[in-house]
C-alpha positions in Angstrom: 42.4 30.5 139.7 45.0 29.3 137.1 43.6 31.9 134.6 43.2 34.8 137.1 46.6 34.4 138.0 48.0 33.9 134.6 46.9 37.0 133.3 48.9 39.4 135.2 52.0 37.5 134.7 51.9 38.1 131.2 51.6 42.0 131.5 54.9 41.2 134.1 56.7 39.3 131.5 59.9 41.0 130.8 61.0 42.1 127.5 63.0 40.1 125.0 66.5 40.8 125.3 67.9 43.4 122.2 64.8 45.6 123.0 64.0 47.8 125.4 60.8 49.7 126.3 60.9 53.9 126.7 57.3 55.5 126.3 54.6 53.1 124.9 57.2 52.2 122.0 59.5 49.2 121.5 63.0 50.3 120.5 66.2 47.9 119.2 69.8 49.0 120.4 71.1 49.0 117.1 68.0 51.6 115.8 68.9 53.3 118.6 72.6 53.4 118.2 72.1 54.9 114.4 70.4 57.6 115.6 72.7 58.6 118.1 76.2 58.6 116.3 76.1 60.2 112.9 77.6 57.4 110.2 81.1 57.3 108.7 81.5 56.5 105.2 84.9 54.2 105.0 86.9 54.5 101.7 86.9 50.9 99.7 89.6 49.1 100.4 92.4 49.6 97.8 91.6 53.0 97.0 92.8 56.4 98.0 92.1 59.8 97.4 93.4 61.7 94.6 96.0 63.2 94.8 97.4 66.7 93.2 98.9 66.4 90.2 101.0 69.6 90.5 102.8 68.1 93.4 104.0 65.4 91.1 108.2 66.0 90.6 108.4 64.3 86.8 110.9 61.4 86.6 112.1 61.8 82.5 110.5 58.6 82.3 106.9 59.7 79.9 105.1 56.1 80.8 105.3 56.4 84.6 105.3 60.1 84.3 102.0 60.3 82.3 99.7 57.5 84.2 100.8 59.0 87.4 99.8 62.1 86.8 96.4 61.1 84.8 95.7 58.3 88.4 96.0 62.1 90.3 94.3 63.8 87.6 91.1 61.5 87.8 91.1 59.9 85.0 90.8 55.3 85.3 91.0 54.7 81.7 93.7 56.3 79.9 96.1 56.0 77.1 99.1 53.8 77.5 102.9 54.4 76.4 104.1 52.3 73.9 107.0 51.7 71.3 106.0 53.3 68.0 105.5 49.4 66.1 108.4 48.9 62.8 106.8 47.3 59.8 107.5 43.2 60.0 108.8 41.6 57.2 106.2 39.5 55.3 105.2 36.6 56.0 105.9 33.3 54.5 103.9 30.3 56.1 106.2 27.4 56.5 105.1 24.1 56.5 105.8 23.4 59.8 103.4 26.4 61.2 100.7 24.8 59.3 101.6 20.9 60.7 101.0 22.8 64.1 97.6 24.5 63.4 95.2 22.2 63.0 91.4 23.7 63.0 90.0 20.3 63.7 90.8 20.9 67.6 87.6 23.2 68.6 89.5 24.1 71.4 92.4 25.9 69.5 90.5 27.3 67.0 88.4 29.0 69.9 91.8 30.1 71.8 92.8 31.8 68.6 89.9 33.4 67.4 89.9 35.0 71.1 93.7 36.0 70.6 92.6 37.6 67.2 89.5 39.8 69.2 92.1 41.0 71.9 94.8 42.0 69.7 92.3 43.6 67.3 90.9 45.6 70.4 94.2 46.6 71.7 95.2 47.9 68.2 92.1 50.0 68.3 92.8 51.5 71.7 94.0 54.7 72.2 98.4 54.6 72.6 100.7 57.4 72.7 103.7 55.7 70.4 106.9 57.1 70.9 110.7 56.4 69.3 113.4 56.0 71.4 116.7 57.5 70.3 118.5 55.0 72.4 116.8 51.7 74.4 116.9 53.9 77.5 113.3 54.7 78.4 114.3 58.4 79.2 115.4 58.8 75.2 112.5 59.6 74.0 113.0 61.1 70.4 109.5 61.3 69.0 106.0 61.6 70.1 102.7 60.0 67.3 99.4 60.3 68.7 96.9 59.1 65.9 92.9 58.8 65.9 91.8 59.3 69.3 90.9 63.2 70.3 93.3 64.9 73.1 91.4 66.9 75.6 92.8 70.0 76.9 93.0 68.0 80.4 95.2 65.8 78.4 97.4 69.1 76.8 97.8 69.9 80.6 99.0 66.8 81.6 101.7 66.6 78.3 102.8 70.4 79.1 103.7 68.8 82.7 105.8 65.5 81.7 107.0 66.4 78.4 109.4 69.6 79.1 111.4 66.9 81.3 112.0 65.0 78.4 115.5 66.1 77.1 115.7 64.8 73.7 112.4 65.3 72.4 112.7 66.8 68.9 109.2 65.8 66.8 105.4 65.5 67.9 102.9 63.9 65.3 98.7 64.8 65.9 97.1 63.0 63.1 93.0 63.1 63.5 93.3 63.9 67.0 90.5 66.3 67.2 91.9 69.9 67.8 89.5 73.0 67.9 91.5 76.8 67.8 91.1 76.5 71.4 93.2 73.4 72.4 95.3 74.8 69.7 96.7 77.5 71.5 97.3 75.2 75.0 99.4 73.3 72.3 101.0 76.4 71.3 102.0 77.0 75.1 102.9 73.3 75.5 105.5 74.1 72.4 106.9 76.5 73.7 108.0 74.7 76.9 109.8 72.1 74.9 111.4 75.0 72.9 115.1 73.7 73.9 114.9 70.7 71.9 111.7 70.4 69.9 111.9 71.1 65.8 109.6 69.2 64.3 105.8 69.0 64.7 103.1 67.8 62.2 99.5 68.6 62.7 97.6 66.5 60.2 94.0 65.9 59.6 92.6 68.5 62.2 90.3 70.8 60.3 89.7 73.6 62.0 87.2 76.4 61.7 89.3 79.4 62.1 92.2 78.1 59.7 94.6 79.5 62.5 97.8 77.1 61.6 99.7 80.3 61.2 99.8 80.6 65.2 102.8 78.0 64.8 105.1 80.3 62.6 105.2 83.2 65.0 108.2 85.7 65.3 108.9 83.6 68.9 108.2 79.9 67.2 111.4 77.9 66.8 110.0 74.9 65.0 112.0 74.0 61.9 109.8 71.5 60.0 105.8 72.2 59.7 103.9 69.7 58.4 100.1 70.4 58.0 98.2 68.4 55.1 95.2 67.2 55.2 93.3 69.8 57.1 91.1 71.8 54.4 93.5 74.8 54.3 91.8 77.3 51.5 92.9 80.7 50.2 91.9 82.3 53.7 94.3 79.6 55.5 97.2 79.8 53.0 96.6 83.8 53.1 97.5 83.8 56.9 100.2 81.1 56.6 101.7 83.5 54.1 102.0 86.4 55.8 103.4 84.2 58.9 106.4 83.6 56.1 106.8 87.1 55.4 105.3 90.5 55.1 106.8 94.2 54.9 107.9 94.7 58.3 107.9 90.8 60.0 109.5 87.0 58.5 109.9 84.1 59.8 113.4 83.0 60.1 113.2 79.7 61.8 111.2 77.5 59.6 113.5 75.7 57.0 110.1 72.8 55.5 106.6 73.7 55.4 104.5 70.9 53.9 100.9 71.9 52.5 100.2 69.2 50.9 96.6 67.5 50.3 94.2 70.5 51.1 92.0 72.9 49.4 94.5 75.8 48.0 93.9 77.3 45.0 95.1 80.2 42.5 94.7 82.9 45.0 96.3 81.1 48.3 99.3 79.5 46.3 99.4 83.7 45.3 99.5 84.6 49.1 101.9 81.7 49.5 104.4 83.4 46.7 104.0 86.8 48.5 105.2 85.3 51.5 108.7 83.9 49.6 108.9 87.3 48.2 110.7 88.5 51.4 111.7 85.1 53.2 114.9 83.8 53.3 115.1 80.6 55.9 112.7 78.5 53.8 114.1 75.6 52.0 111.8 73.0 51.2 107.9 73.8 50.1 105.2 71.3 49.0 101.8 72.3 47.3 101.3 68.6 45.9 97.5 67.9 45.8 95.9 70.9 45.6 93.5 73.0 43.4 96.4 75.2 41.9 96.0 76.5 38.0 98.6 78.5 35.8 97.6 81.6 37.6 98.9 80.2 40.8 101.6 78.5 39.3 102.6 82.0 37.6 103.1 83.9 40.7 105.2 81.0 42.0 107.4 80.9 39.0 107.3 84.6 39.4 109.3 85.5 42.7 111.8 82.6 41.7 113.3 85.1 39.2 114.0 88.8 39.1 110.6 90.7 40.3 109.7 94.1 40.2 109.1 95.8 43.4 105.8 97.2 44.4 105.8 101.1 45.5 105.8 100.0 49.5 108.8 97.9 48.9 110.6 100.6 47.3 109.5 103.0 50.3 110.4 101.0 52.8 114.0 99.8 51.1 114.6 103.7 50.9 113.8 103.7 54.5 116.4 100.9 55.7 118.7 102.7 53.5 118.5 105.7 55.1 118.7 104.0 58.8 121.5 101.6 58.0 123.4 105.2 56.9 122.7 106.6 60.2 123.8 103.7 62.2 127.0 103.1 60.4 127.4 107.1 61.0 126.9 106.7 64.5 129.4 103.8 65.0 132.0 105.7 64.2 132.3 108.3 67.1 134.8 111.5 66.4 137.2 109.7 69.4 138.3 107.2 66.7 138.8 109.5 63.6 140.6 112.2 66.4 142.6 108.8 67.7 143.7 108.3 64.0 144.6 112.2 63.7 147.1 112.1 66.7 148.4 109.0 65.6 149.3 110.6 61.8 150.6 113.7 64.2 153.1 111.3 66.5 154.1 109.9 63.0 155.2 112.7 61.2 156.8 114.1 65.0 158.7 111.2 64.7 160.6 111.8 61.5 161.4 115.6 62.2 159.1 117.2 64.6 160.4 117.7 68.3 157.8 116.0 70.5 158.3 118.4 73.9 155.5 116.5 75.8 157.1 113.6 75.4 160.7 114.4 76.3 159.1 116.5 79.7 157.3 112.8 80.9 160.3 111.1 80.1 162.8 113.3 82.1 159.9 113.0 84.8 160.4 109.1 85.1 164.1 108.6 83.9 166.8 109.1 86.4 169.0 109.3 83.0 169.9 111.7 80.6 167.7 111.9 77.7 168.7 112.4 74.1 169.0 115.9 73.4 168.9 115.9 69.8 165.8 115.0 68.7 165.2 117.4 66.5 167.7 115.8 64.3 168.0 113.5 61.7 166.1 109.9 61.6 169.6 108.0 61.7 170.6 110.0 64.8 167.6 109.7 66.7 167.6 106.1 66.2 171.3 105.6 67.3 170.3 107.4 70.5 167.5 105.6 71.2 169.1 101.8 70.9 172.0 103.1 73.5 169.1 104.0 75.9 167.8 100.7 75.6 171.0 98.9 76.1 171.4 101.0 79.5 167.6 100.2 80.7 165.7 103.2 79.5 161.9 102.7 78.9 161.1 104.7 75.6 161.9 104.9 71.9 160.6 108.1 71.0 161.0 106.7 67.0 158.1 104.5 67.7 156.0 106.9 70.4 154.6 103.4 72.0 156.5 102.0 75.1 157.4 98.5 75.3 155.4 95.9 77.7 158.7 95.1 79.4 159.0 98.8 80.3 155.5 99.8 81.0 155.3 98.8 84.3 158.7 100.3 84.9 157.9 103.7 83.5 155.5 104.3 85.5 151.3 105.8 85.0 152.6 108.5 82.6 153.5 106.6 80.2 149.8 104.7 79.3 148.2 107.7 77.9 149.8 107.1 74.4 149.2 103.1 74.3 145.5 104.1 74.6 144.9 105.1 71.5 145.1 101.9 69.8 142.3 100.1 70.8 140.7 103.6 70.0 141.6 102.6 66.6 140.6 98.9 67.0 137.7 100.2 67.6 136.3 102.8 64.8 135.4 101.7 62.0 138.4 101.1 60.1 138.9 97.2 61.3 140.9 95.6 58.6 140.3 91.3 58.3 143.0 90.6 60.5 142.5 92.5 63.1 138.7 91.6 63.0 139.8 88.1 63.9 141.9 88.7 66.6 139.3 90.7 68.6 136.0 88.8 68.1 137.2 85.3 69.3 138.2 87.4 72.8 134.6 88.7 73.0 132.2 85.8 72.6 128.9 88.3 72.3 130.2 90.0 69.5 131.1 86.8 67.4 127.4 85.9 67.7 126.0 89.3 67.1 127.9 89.2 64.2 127.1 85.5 62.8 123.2 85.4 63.6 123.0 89.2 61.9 120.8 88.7 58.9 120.4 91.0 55.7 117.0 92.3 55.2 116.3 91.2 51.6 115.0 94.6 50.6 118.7 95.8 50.6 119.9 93.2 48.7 121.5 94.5 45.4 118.8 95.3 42.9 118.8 96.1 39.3 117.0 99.3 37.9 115.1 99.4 35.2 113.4 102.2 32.9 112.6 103.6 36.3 111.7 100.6 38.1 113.4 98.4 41.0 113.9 94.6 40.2 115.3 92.4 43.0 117.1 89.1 42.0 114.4 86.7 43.6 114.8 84.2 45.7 117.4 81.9 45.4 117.1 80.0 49.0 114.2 77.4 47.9 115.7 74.5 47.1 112.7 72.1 46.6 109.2 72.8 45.7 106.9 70.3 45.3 103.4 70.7 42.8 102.6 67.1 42.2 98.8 66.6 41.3 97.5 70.2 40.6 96.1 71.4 37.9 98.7 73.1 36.0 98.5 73.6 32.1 101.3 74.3 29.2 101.0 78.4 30.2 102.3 77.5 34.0 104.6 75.2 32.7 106.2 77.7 30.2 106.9 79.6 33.5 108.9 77.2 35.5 110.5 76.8 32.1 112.0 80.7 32.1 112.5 81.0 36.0 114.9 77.9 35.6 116.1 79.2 32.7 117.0 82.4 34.9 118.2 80.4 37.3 121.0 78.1 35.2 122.5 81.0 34.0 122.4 83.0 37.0 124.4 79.5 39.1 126.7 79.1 35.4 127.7 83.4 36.7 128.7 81.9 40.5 131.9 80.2 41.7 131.9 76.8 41.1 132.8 75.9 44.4 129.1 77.3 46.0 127.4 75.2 44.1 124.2 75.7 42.1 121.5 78.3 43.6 118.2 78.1 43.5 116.0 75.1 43.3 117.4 72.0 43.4 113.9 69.6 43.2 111.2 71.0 41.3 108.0 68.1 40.8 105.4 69.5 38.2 103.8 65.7 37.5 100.7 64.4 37.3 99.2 68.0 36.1 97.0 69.2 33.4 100.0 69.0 30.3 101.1 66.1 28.6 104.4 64.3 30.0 105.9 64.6 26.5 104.8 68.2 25.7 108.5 69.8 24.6 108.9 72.6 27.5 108.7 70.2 30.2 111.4 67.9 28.5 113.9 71.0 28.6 112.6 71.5 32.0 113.8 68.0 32.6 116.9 68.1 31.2 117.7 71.6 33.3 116.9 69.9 36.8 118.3 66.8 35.9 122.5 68.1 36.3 120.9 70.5 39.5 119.8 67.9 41.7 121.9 66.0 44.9 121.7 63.0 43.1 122.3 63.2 39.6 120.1 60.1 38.9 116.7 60.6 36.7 114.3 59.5 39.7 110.3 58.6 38.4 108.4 61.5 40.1 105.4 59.2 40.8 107.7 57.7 43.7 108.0 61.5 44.8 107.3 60.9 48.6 106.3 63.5 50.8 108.7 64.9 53.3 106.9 63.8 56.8 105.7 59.8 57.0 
């Protein structure tokens, strides 16, 4: 009986509790539960999602500025902000340091070896340094990246929170990777820093299209270029010369170009001299450690001095010629000369000619009598006129021009004469003085006037059995060919363009100064430093120079750090 009955109360025995029975199968709630709600994937606590980094307003600040923007941008590991280091003064170990240190202690010697790991790792990481002008973090002067490669997410970033900085003049790339591509963002990221920024040095990025000349276009307002190191050859200095110049186009903002340390030989540094033929803003050119010869150096010496003009150049100086004739023809309009006629005309009425116009608009306006005998003699006239002004009339009819006191007693009839002096004023006969009592009136004109530059083709030339020589150029002031390979022949060059030079500063007032170069560096070529002609070249720089000290020109230091 027991098992009989025992047998159905097992099939009766109710289910454990967390499952429940539906169709032959045994279901839990929580099984149950995932299949009826779809599940929600929670965010980790902590984190949040990006955020767009164009709705970012830039402080001025570049270190919270530039990881806020790379935390929206996506990026968890980027480049920190720090003070560009300053070189410590060397260290003497005291005896008291070394009573301190004592390596016996395993524990110090393992705290310091870990101290040396970190700080060699941090050195090693990826910084942008920058220089303060002032301890204000928003005085940021200049910008070094060095040895880590800048993305073009990273150019994107920079062309957001650099512009906001107001006192950013320099930005220094050295190994940092560029390609032509991320060469042009930078271009664009230039050119939104335009207000302030001057100097920029691109150093040890090679690249494959040698386009460096990008950075001297007609709208580029850097002032000091430095690009050594990068493998510029003949192709590269071609272009970067005829950014400096060429017939129709020059550069007339860059004042330093440094080349120094590539691949440039007797063709480029050719290219380099076409592109001083024409330019007059550069000051300060280095072609230390190249692959020049005397060829090179020849065309260099060469536009220094008086060069003859190619066929082109004389076409196209004949060509300004004729169009600076026409415009100066058509700044003086026939109002001006017919203003100058009619003012000869009143003057000669004056002495002995009866003016009737004048007399009819005067009895118009004047209640008084006027003088009836102007027709007369000089003396009389003027006799007549000072009783006139003693009783309150308006005119001397000596002079044809009303006073201001009685202008605006006259009356309208009386301005029509007054009106021809600025007529005058402005033709083209302006004498000096009267030149600089009009422009500082008229702001625009002052600075149409001061920023006008001469187009070197219509400088004064020299003519020669049938040929056009110019006088050179006489702007360089410091060239720099340290380290080339430059023989007696190039040397005998330099020798007769300073020659040139000397003479041609002996010819100028003393008070401008000498002109031409000031610095010229020729050591360390192919010629012996006791070889006569550079001795005399010596001893013609040495009186030329800023400082009239003999400096060694193996300290000769290049121009960017």
């Amino acid at each position: 009986m027991s098992s009989e009955q025992s047998a159905p109360g097992s099939s009766l025995r109710a289910p454990r509790p967390g499952t429940q029975k539906s169709s032959g199968t045994v279901i839990k709630k929580g099984e149950r539960a995932a299949k009826e709600k779809p599940a929600t994937v929670l965010p980790p606590v902590g984190e949040e999602e990006p955020k767009n980094p164009e709705e970012y307003q830039c402080s001025g600040v570049l270190e919270i500025d530039f990881a806020e923007l790379c935390m929206r941008s996506g990026y968890t590991d980027f480049p920190k902000v720090v003070n560009r280091p300053r070189p410590h003064p060397p260290f003497v170990p005291s005896t008291s340091l070394s009573e301190k240190v004592t390596p016996e202690d395993p524990q110090l010697s393992g705290s310091c070896s870990l101290n040396s790991l970190e700080t060699k790792y941090v050195f090693f990481r990826p910084t942008i340094q920058v220089e303060l002008e002032q301890e204000d973090s928003k005085s940021v002067k200049e910008i070094y990246i060095r040895g880590w490669k800048v993305e073009e997410r990273i150019l994107g970033i920079f062309s957001k929170c650099l512009p906001p900085l107001t006192q950013l003049q320099a930005i220094n790339l050295w190994k940092v990777g560029l390609t032509d591509k991320t060469l042009t963002t930078f271009i664009d990221l230039l050119h939104l820093c335009s207000s302030t920024l001057r100097k920029v040095s691109l150093e040890g990025n090679p690249l494959l299209e040698q386009s460096y000349h990008k950075l001297m276009a007609s709208d580029s307002t850097i002032a000091h270029l430095s690009l050594r190191n990068n493998n510029i050859d003949d192709r590269g200095a071609q272009l970067l010369g005829q950014a400096l110049s060429t017939l129709h186009s020059c550069n007339r903002t860059l004042v330093s170009l440094n080349l120094g340390f590539n691949h440039i030989g007797d063709e480029g540094a050719g290219y380099i001299a076409d592109g001083l033929r024409l330019n007059r803003s550069l000051l300060w050119l280095s072609l230390a450690h190249n692959r020049i010869q005397d060829k090179g150096a020849l065309k260099l010496a060469e536009v220094l001095r008086p060069f003859e003009l190619t066929h082109t150049e004389v076409v196209e100086r004949r060509r300004l010629l004729l169009e600076k004739g026409t415009q100066e023809h058509s700044r003086s309009p026939s109002s001006s000369r017919h203003g100058d006629s009619k003012t000869d005309r009143e003057k000669s009425q004056t002495v002995g000619i009866s003016n009737s116009a004048l007399v009819d608009k005067t009895d118009k306006t004047q209640p008084m009598k006027t003088p009836k005998g102007l027709g007369k003699k000089k003396e009389k006239s003027w006799e007549l006129t000072k009783k006139e002004e003693r009783s309150g009339a308006g005119q001397s009819p000596t002079q044809g021009i009303p006073k201001k006191e009685d202008a605006t007693k006259a009356g309208k009839g009386k301005v029509i004469i007054p009106e021809q002096k600025p007529s005058r004023i402005k033709g083209i006969k302006i004498g000096s003085r009267e030149k600089r009592s009009i422009l500082p009136e008229s702001g625009q004109e002052l600075v149409v006037e001061a920023t006008e530059v001469i187009n070197p083709l219509l400088e004064p030339v020299e003519h020669r059995a049938g040929k056009v020589f110019m006088p050179g150029n006489k702007v360089l002031l410091h060239l720099n060919l340290l380290r080339n390979r430059i023989t007696e022949v190039g040397l005998e060059g330099f020798l007769a363009t300073m020659q040139h030079q000397v003479q041609f500063s002996k010819a100028k007032s003393v008070s401008k100064g000498p002109v031409g170069l000031l610095w010229l560096s020729l050591a360390k070529n192919c010629f012996a430093p006791q070889c006569p002609a550079y001795a005399k070249l010596q001893e013609l720089m040495l009186p030329r120079g800023p400082i009239k000290v003999k400096l060694r020109e193996d300290e000769a230091m290049a121009f960017f750090p």
